[in-house]
C-alpha positions in Angstrom: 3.8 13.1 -18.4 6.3 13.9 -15.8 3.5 15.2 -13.3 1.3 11.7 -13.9 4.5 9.5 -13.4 5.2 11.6 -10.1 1.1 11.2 -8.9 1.9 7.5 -9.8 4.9 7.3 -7.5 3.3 9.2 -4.7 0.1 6.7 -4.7 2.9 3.8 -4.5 4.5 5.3 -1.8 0.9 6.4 -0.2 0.6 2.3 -0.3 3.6 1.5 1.6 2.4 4.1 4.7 -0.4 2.4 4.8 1.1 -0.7 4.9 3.3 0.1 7.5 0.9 2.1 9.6 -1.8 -1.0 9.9 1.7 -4.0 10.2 1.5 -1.7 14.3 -1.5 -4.0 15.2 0.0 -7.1 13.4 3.7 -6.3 15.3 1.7 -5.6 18.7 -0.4 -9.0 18.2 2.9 -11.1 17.2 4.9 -9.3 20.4 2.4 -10.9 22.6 3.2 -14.8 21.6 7.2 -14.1 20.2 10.2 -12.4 21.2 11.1 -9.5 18.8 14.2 -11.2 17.5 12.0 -14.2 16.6 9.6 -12.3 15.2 11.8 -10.0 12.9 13.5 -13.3 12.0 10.5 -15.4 11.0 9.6 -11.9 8.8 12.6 -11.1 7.3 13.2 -14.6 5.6 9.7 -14.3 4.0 11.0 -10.7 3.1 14.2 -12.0 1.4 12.1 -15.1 -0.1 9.5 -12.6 -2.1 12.8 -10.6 -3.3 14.4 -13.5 -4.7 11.5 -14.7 -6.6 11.0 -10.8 -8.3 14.7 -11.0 -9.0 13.8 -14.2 -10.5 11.1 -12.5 -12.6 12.9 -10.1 -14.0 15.3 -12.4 -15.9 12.4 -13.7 -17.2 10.4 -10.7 -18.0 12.7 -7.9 -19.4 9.9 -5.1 -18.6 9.5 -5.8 -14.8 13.4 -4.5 -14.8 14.9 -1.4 -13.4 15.8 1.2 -16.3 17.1 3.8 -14.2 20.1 1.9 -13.6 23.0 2.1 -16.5 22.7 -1.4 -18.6 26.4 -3.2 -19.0 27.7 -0.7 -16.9 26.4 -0.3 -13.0 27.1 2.3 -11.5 28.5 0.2 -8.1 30.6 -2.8 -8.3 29.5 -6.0 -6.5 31.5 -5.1 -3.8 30.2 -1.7 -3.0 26.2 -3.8 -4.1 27.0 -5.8 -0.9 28.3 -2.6 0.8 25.3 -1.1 0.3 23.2 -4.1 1.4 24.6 -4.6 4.1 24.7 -1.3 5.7 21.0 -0.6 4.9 20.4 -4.5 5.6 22.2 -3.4 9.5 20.1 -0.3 10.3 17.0 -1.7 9.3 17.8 -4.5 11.4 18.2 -2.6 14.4 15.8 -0.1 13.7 13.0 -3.0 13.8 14.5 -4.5 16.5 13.8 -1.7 18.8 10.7 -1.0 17.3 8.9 -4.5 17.9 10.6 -4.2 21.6 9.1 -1.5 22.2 5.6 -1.9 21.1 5.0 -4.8 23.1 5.4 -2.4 26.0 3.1 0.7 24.4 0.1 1.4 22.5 0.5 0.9 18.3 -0.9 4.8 18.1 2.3 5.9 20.1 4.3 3.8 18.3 3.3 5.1 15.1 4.1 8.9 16.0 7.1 8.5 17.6 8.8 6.2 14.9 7.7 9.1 12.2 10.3 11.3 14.4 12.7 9.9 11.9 11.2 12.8 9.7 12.3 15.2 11.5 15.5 13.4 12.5 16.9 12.7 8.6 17.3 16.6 8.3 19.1 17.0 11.4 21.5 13.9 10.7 22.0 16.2 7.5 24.0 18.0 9.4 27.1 15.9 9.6 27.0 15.2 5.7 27.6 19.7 5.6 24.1 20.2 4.0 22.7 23.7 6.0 19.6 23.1 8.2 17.1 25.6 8.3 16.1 27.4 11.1 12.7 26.2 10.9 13.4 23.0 11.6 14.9 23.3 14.3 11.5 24.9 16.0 10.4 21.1 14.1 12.5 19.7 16.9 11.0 21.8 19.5 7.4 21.3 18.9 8.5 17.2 18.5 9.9 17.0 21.6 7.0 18.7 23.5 4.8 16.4 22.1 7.1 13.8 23.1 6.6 14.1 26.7 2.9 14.4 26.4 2.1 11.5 24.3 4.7 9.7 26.6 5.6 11.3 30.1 3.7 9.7 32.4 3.6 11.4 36.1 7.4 12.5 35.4 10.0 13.6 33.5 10.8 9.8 32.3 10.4 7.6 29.0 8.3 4.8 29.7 10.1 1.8 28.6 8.4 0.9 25.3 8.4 4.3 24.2 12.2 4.7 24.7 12.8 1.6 22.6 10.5 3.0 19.9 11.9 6.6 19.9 16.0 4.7 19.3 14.5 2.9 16.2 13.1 6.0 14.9 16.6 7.3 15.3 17.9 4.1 13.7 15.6 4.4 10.5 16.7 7.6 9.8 19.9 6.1 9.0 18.1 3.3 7.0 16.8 6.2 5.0 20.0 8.1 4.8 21.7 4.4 3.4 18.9 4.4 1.0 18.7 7.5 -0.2 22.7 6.3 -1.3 22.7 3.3 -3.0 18.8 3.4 -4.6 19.4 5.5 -7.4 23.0 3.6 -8.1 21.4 0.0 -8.1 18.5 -2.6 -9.1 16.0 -1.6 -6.4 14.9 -5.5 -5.7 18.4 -6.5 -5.7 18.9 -3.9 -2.8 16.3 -4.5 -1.0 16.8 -8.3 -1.7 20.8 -7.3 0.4 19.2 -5.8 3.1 16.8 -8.4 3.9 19.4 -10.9 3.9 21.3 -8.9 6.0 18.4 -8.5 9.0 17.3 -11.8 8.3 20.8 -13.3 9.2 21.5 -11.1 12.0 18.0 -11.5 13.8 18.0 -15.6 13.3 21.4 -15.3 15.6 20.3 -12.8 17.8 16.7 -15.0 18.2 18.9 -18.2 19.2 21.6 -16.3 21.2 18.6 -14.6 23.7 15.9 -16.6 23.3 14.1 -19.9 22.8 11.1 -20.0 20.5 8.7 -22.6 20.6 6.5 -24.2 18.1 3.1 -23.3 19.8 4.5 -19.6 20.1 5.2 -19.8 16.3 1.8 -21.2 15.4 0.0 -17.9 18.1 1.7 -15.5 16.1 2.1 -16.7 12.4 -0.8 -14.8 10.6 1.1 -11.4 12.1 4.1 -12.4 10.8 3.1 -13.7 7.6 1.5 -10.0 7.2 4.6 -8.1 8.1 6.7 -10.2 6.1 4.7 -10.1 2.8 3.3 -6.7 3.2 5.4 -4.7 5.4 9.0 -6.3 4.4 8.2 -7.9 1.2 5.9 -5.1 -0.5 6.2 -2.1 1.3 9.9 -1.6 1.6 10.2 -2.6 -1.7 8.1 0.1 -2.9 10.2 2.3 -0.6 13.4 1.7 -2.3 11.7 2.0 -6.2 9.8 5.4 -5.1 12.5 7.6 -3.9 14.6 7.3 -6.9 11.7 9.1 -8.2 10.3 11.0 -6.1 11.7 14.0 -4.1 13.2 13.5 -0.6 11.2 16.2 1.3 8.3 15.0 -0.6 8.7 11.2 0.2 9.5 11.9 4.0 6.2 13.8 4.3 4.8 10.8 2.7 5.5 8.3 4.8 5.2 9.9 7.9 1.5 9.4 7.1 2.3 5.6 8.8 1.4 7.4 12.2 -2.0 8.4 11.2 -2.7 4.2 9.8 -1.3 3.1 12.6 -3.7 5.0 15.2 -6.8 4.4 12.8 -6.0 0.2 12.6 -4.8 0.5 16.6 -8.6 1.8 17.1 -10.1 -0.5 14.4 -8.3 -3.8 15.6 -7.3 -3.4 18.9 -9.9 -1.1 20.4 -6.7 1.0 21.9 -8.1 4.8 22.9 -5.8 7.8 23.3 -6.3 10.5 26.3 -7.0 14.0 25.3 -3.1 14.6 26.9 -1.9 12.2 24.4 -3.7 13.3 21.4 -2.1 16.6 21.9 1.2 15.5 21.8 0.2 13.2 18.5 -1.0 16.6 16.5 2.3 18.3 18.4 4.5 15.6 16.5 2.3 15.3 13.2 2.3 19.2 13.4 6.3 19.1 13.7 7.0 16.8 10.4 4.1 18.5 8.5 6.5 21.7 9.0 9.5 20.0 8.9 8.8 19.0 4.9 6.4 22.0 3.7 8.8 24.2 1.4 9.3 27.6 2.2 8.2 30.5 0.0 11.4 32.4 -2.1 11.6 35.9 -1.4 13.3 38.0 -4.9 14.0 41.7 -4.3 11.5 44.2 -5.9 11.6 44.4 -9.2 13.4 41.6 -10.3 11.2 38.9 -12.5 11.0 35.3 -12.7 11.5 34.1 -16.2 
């Protein structure tokens, strides 16, 4: 029973990566009518809309609520609940900012690979929290970083600009993931994700007046990308996110979800006709080579003789 539930929670999470991977060519569509504060803005409120309807539901309908959490006695206080929303609510925030910067400015099959650097990037950040890093990954770093400056080194030893903006958001969601990781097994999963909307939506809607001036006709170009990101990417995907990995081992749900950069090259080809070099693809099977390692466990070695019981 344990083994269907946990093929259950891998398809879910299977889901979300795609979702994410083929919201690339809906991101790169919107970036070329909206500015990326606008656009994370218009998505975000849709976001936060679907999670307060499901919160909704779920005082209606007892089953569609979240055992795993202790009834009559949380396991957070509404204070650390808003804590907690707010700090994954901040990274994500700035995460996607930087992300739909970027990929205005680069193709949505680099995009893709570099943002799954975060893979690689969640064990490192480990670090600091005093967990041990194996030596492995480490060589995870190297091979990433090499396949780095193929995919994006163009003539020198430089970042083009969109690829920068995309490599500091998968920096940033690592974080996200990290604050996740925290608060999802403690609290309702919709009511965090719910927080964390909230949280971007309010901060992009001031950042979207403060630097730039949307207009109705630039709404009405990119509303079917938005509409996508917000009900699939934000609404559905991260939402699925936050239920999976209290269920789901971490190594096991990194691995997953790196599977984004493979969508988001196949819907980049399908939708937008975009083509890779044979330079780049090397440095894309460098980095997907890298967080394939990164998460693969590593075989325990028990003296001669001694027996497993």
């Amino acid at each position: 029973m344990k083994q269907n539930n946990q093929l259950f929670y891998t398809l879910l999470l299977i889901l979300a990566a795609l979702i994410w991977g083929s919201a690339f060519a809906a991101q790169s569509v919107g970036a070329s009518y909206v500015g990326p504060f606008t656009f994370l803005a218009a998505r975000s409120w849709i976001g936060w809309a679907l999670m307060l309807l499901l919160l909704r539901l779920q005082k209606i309908f007892p089953a569609l609520r979240d055992t795993n959490v202790p009834r009559g006695a949380d396991a957070l206080s509404r204070r650390e609940k808003l804590l907690g929303g707010a700090a994954c609510g901040l990274f994500l925030f700035a995460a996607s900012w930087a992300q739909q910067a970027g990929i205005a400015y680069t193709t949505t099959a680099k995009a893709g690979f570099i943002t799954t650097m975060y893979v690689v990037i969640v064990p490192i950040l480990s670090i600091f929290l005093r967990k041990k890093v194996p030596a492995r990954i480490w060589l995870c770093v190297l091979l990433s970083v090499t396949g780095l400056y193929l995919l994006s080194m163009q003539g020198g030893f430089y970042l083009e600009r969109g690829d920068s903006l995309v490599l500091l958001s998968a920096f940033l969601f690592a974080f996200q993931i990290l604050s996740v990781n925290k608060y999802a097994p403690l609290m309702n999963g919709i009511l965090l994700t719910c927080l964390q909307f909230f949280t971007e939506a309010v901060l992009a809607t001031v950042c979207m007046f403060v630097f730039e001036a949307p207009t109705l006709q630039a709404l009405q170009g990119a509303f079917w990308s938005i509409v996508y990101a917000g009900v699939m990417s934000s609404g559905i995907a991260y939402t699925l996110q936050v239920i999976t990995q209290k269920h789901l081992d971490p190594t096991l749900a990194s691995l997953i979800m790196s599977l984004e950069s493979v969508f988001a090259a196949l819907t980049g080809w399908l939708v937008l006709h975009q083509t890779l070099s044979a330079r780049e693809i090397a440095g894309c099977l460098l980095m997907f080579t890298s967080i394939l390692l990164s998460q693969l466990p590593m075989p325990v070695f028990r003296p001669q003789g001694q027996e497993t019981e």
